[in-house]
C-alpha positions in Angstrom: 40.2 10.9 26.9 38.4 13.9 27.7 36.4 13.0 24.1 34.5 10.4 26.3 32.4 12.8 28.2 31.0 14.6 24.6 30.5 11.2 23.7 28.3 10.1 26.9 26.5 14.0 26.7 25.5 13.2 23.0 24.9 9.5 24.1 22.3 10.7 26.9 20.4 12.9 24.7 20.1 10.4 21.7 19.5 7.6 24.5 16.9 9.4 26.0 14.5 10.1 22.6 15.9 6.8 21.8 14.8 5.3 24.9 11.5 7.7 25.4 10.5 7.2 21.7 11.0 3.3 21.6 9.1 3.6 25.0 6.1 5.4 24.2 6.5 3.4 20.4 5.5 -0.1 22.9 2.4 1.6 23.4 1.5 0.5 20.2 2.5 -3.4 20.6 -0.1 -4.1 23.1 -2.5 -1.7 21.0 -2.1 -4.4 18.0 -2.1 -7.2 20.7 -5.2 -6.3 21.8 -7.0 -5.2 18.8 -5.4 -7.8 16.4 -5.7 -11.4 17.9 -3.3 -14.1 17.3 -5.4 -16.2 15.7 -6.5 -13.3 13.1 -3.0 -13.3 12.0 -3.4 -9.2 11.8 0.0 -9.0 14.1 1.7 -11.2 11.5 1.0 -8.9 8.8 2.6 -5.9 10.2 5.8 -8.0 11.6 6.1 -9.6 7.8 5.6 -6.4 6.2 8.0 -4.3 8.3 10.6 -6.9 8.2 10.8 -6.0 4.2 10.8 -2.4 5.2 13.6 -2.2 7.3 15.4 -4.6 4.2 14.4 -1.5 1.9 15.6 0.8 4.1 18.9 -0.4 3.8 19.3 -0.7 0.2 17.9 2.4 -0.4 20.4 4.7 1.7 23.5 2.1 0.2 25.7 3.0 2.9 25.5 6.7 2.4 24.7 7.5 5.7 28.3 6.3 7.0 29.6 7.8 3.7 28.6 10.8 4.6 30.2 10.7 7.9 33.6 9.7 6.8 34.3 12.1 3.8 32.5 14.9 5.2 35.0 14.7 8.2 38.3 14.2 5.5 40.2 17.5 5.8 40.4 17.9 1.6 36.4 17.6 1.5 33.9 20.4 1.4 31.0 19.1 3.7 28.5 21.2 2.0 29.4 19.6 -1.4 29.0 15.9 0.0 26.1 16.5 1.4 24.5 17.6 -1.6 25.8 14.8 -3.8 24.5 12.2 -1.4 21.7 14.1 -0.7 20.3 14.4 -4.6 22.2 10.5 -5.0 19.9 9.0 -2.4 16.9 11.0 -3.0 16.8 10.6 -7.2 17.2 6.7 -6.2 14.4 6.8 -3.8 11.7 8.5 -6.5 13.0 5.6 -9.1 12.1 3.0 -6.4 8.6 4.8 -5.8 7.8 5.2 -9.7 9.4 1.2 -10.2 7.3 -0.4 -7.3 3.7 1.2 -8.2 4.6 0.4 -11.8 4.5 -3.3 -10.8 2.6 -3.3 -7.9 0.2 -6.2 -9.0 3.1 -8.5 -9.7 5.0 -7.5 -6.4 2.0 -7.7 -4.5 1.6 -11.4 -5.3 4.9 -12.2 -5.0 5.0 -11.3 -1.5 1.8 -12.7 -0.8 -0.4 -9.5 -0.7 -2.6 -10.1 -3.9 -5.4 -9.2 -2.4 -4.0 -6.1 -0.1 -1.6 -4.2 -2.4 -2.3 -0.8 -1.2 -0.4 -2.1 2.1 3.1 -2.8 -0.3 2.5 0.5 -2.5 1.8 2.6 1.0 4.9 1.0 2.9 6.7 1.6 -0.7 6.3 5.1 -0.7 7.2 5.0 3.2 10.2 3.7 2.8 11.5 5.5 0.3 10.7 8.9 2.1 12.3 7.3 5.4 15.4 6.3 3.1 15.7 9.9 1.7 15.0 11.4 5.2 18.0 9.5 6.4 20.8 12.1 4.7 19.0 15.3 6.7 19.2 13.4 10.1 22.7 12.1 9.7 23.1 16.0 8.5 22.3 17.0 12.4 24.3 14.6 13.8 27.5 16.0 12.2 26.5 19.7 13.2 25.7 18.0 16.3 22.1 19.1 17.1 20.9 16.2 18.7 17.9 18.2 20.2 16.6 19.2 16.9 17.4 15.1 16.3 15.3 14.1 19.3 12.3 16.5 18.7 11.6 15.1 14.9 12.6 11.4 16.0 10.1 11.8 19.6 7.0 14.1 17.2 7.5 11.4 14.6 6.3 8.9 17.3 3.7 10.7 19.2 2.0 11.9 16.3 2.3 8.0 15.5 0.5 6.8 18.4 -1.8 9.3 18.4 -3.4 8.5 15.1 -3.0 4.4 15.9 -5.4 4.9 18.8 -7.2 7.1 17.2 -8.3 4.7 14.1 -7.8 1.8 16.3 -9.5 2.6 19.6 -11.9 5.8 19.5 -13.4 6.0 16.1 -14.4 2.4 15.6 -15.9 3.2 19.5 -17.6 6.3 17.9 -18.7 4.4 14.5 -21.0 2.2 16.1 -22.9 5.0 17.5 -22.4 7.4 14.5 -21.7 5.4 11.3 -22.9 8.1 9.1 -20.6 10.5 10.6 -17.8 8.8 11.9 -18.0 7.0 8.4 -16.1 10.4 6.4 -12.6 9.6 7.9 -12.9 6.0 9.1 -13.8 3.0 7.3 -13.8 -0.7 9.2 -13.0 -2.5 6.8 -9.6 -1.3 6.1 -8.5 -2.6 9.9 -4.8 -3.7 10.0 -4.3 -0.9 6.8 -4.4 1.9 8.9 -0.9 0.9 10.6 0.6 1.4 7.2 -1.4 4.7 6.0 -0.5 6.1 9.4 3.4 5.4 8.9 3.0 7.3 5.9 0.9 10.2 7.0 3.8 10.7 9.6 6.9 9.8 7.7 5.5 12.6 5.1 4.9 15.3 7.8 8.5 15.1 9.3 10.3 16.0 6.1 8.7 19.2 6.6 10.5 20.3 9.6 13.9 19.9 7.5 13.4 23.1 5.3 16.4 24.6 6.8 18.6 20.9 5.7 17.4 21.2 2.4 17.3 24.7 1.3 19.7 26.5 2.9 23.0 25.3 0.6 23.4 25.4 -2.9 22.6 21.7 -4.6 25.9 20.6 -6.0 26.3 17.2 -7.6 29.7 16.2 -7.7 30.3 13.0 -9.7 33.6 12.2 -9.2 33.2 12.8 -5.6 30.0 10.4 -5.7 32.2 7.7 -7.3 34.7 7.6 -4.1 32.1 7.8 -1.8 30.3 4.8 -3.5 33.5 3.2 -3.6 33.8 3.4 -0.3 30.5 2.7 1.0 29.6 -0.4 -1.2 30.7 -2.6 1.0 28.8 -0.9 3.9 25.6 -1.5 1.8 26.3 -5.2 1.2 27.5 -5.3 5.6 23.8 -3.3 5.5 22.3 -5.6 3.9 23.3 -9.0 5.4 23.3 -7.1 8.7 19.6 -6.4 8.7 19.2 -9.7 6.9 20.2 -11.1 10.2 17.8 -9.2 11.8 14.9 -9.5 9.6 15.4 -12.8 7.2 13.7 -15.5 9.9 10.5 -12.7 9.7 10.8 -12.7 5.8 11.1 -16.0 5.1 9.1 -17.4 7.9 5.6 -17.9 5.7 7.4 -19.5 2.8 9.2 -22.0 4.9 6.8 -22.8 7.7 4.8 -26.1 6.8 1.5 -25.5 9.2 -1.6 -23.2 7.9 -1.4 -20.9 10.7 1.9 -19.2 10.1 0.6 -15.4 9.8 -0.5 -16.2 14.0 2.7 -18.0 14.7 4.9 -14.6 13.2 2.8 -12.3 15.3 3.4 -14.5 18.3 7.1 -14.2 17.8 7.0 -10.8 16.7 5.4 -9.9 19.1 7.5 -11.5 22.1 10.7 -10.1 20.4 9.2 -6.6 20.8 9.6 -7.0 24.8 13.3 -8.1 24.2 13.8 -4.5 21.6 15.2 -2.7 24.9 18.7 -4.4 23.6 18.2 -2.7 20.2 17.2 0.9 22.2 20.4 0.8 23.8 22.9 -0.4 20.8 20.8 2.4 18.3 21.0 5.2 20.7 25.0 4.0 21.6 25.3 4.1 17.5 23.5 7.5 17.3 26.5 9.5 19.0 29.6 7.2 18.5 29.8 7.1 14.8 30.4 11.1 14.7 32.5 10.6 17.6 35.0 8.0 15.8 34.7 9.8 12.7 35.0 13.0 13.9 38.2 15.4 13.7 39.2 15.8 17.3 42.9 13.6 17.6 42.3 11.1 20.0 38.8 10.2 19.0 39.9 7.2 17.0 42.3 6.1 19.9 42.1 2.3 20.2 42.4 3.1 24.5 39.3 4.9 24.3 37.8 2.6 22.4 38.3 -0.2 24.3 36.7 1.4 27.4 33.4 2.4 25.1 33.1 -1.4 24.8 33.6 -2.5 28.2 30.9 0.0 29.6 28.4 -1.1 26.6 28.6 -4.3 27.6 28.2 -3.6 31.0 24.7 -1.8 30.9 23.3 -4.5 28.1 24.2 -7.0 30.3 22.4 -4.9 33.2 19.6 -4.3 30.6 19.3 -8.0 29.9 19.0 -9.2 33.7 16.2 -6.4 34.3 14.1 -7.5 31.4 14.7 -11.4 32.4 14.0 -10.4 36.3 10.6 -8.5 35.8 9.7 -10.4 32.8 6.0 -11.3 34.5 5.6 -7.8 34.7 6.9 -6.6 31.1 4.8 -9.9 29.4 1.5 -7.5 29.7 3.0 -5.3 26.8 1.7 -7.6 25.1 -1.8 -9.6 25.2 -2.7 -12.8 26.8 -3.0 -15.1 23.6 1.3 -13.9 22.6 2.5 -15.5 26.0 3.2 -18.7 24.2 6.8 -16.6 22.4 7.8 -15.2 25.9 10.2 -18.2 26.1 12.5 -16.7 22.8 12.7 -13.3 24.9 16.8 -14.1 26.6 17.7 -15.5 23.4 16.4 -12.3 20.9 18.7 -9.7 23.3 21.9 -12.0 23.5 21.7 -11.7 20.1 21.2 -7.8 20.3 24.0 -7.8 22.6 26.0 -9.6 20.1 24.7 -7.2 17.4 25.7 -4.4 19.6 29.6 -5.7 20.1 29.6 -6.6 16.7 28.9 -2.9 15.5 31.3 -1.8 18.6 34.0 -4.0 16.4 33.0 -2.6 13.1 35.0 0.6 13.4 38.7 -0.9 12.6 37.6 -1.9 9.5 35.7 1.4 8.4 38.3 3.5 10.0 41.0 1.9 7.9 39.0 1.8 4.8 38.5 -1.7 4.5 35.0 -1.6 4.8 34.8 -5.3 2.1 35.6 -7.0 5.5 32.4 -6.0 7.0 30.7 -7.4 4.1 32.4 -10.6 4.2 31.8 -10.8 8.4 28.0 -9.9 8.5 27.5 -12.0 4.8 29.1 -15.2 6.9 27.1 -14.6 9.4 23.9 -13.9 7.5 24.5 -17.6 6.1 24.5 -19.6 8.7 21.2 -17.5 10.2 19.0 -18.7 7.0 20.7 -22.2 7.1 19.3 -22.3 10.1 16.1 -21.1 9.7 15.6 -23.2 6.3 16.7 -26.2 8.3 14.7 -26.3 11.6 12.1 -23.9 11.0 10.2 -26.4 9.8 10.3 -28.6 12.5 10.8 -26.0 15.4 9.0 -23.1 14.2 9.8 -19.7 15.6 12.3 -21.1 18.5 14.3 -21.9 15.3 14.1 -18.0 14.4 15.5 -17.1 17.5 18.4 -19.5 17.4 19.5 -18.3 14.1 19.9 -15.3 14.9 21.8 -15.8 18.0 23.8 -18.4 15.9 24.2 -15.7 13.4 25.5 -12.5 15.1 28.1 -14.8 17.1 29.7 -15.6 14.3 30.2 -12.3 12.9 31.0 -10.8 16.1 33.8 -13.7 16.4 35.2 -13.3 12.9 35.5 -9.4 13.0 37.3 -9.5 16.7 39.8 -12.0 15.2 40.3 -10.8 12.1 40.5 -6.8 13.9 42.9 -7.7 16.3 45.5 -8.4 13.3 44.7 -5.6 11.0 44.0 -3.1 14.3 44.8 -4.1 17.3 42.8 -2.8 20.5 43.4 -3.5 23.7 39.8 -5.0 25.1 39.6 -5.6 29.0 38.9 -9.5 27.9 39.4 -10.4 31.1 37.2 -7.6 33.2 34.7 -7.8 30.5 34.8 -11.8 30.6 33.9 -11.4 34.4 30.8 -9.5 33.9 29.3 -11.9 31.1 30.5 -14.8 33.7 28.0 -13.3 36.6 25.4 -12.2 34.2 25.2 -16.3 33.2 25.4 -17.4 37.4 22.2 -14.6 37.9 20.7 -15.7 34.9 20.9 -19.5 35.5 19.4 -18.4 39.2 16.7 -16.9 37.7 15.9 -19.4 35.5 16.3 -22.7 37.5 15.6 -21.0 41.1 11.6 -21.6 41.3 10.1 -19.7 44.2 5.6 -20.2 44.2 5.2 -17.1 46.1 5.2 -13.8 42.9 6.3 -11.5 45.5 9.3 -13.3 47.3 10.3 -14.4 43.9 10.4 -10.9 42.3 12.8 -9.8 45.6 15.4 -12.3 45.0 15.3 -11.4 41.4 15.6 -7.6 42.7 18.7 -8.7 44.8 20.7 -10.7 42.5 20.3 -7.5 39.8 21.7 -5.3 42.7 24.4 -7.7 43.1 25.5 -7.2 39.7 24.6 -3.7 39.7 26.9 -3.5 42.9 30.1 -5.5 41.6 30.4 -3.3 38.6 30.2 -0.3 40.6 33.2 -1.4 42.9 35.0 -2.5 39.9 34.8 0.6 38.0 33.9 3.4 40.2 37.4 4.6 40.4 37.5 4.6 36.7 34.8 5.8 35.4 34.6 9.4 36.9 38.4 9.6 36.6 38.0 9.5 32.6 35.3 11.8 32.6 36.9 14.7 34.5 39.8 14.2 31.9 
């Protein structure tokens, strides 16, 4: 298993501009927080509008980025000529979705409810499709593995990000009050929440210029019979795509339609808002997702050994479980990411990253299907699953409002992560420490029912018992696998 230390060297590097990205990226949550009330609805607007970006996101790179993966690693493949197909595949697709959506931009404006802001859909439109495109050139430096070239655009991407937001959010409408006439050539007041969106774009433009070298030095190949296998195989992984961010995004999407009172746009920035603190889970599984996929996929014999596999689960499931008590234990702390008037959607927090954990095993699970080419399963698992979220949602949103959302989701990874263990286990069997891992879920419950039911007045005693019991934890793994753990990495 000596494949397991590569895979926790590539894992640490992705983790940490993962990690240090999504970090410096929370900077900007209690930026909106503070600059965009609740009650002005501005928060709402950003979590509606990126909920149908990350929905466009997925349709637009139509499994291609896992295509990629598995038939530039097939032994009778040129990489070079995959990579170009999918490359000039995803990118024509992405200028037909640009030249479509501002061709109709009135009409899809008003569909979404944006009539009377539909520079904010034609922006994130053109966003999108860029990030969609840009997809193919990172997924290029993972399979060279250059995860430091990967980390530097992902990490500039962000800063550059954050520099602008407070920028256009903090210091020039400081400056404009003082100096309209001047400050008044690059700033304009009334745009507000708009600069969000025109920022995203400004950025998501500038990166693809760092990937001269991805997109110039080959020679552009369009193979069409090649293109056909690959979209046979990857269809599926685009319909799993879709239902799978469905899961993550439909409660955000569909929340203003199905919400009966008037002030939904404050009610989705309230809940957007309080999932943000709960995104560590999402961190974790993303930056986990970065470096296995090229692992499993990749040409070295035992990578795709079910043993090895088996332990990859265990320890991710040990450090989001780890991840989730931390969050839970200083949540008093972590609530002033965001401001005062959010508080109310601090309560959703444990249920939003069970459901990442979920979403994490779930992905963990995904590789039997994609590794033996049924890849239709994943589609029917996440598309299940993706049903009973909405249900859900449609059903009790109305009455429960965004406690609903959170629910759904929970309900809805469960039962995909249930469906694709069962169904695996028949089609490829793996050997999961169900037992061991059972244990650690068991604890994590006993510390978590402590820290919710345990009520201590005094702030300070109460955050040293919290401190204890996540030692505790922290301690019983470590006795458990310290033998282990080391033992597979010198191998």
């Amino acid at each position: 298993m000596a494949g397991l230390k590569s895979l926790a060297k590539d894992t640490a590097i992705y983790g940490m501009s993962s990690i240090v990205g999504r970090f410096l990226n929370y900077l900007l949550v209690p930026l909106y927080t503070a600059k965009l009330s609740a009650e002005s609805g501005g928060y709402g607007v950003i979590t509606n509008i990126y909920s149908y970006v990350a929905l466009l996101l997925v349709i637009l790179t139509y499994g291609m980025e896992t295509g990629f993966f598995r038939f530039a690693n097939k032994k009778d493949e040129d990489p070079a000529r995959v990579y170009s197909s999918i490359l000039i595949s995803v990118g024509s697709t992405s200028l037909l979705f640009i030249l479509l959506v501002l061709a109709f931009l009135p009409q899809v404006s008003s569909f979404i409810g944006y009539s009377e802001h539909p520079e904010y859909v034609g922006v994130m439109a053109v966003c999108v499709a860029i990030d969609a495109f840009q997809t193919i050139p990172f997924a290029y430096l993972r399979y060279k593995k250059r995860p430091l070239k990967f980390a530097a655009l992902k990490l500039l991407f962000i800063v550059l990000n954050i520099a602008l937001n407070l920028a256009y959010f903090v210091l020039l409408p400081a400056l404009y009050k003082n100096y309209p006439d001047a400050v008044g050539v690059i700033y304009d007041p009334t745009i507000g929440v708009g600069y969000a969106f025109f920022i995203n774009l400004f950025c998501t433009a500038l990166i693809t210029l760092f990937f001269r070298k991805e997109l110039t030095d080959f020679k552009y190949v369009f193979d069409r019979r090649l293109m056909a296998r690959i979209l046979s195989y990857s269809w599926p992984i685009l319909v799993l795509g879709i239902t799978g961010i469905l899961n993550q995004t439909a409660d955000k999407i569909l929340f203003p339609f199905i919400y009966t009172g008037s002030d939904a746009a404050m009610q989705l920035g309230i809940y957007g808002a309080a999932s943000k603190v709960a995104m560590i889970m999402a961190v974790i599984t993303q930056a986990f997702r970065y470096a296995y996929e090229p692992f499993v996929f990749g040409k070295t014999g035992d990578r795709d050994n079910a043993a090895t596999q088996a332990q990859a689960m265990k320890f991710f499931i040990v450090f989001t479980l780890l991840a989730f008590l931390a969050v839970v234990a200083y949540i008093d702390i972590l609530k002033y990411i965001i401001a005062p008037d959010y508080w109310a959607g601090l309560k959703v927090i444990p249920i939003v990253m069970a459901a990442e954990i979920m979403m994490g095993v779930y992905f963990n699970l995904s590789f039997w299907y994609k590794l033996t080419d049924r890849t239709i399963w994943g589609a029917v698992f996440s598309g299940i699953g993706c049903v009973v979220l909405v249900a859900i949602n449609v059903v009790f949103v109305p009455r429960y409002g965004y406690m609903a959302c959170a629910w759904a989701g929970f309900a809805g990874y469960g039962t995909a992560m249930l469906l694709s263990y069962f169904v695996g286990q028949k089609y490829y069997p793996v050997a999961y420490p169900l037992r061991r891992i059972g244990g650690y879920v068991l604890l994590a419950g006993v510390i978590f029912a402590i820290y919710t039911f345990a009520v201590i007045d005094n702030v300070y005693l109460d955050l040293l018992l919290r401190t204890l019991l996540l030692a505790v934890f922290a301690a019983v793994v470590v006795k458990a696998e310290h033998f282990k753990l080391p033992h597979l990495l010198r191998r």
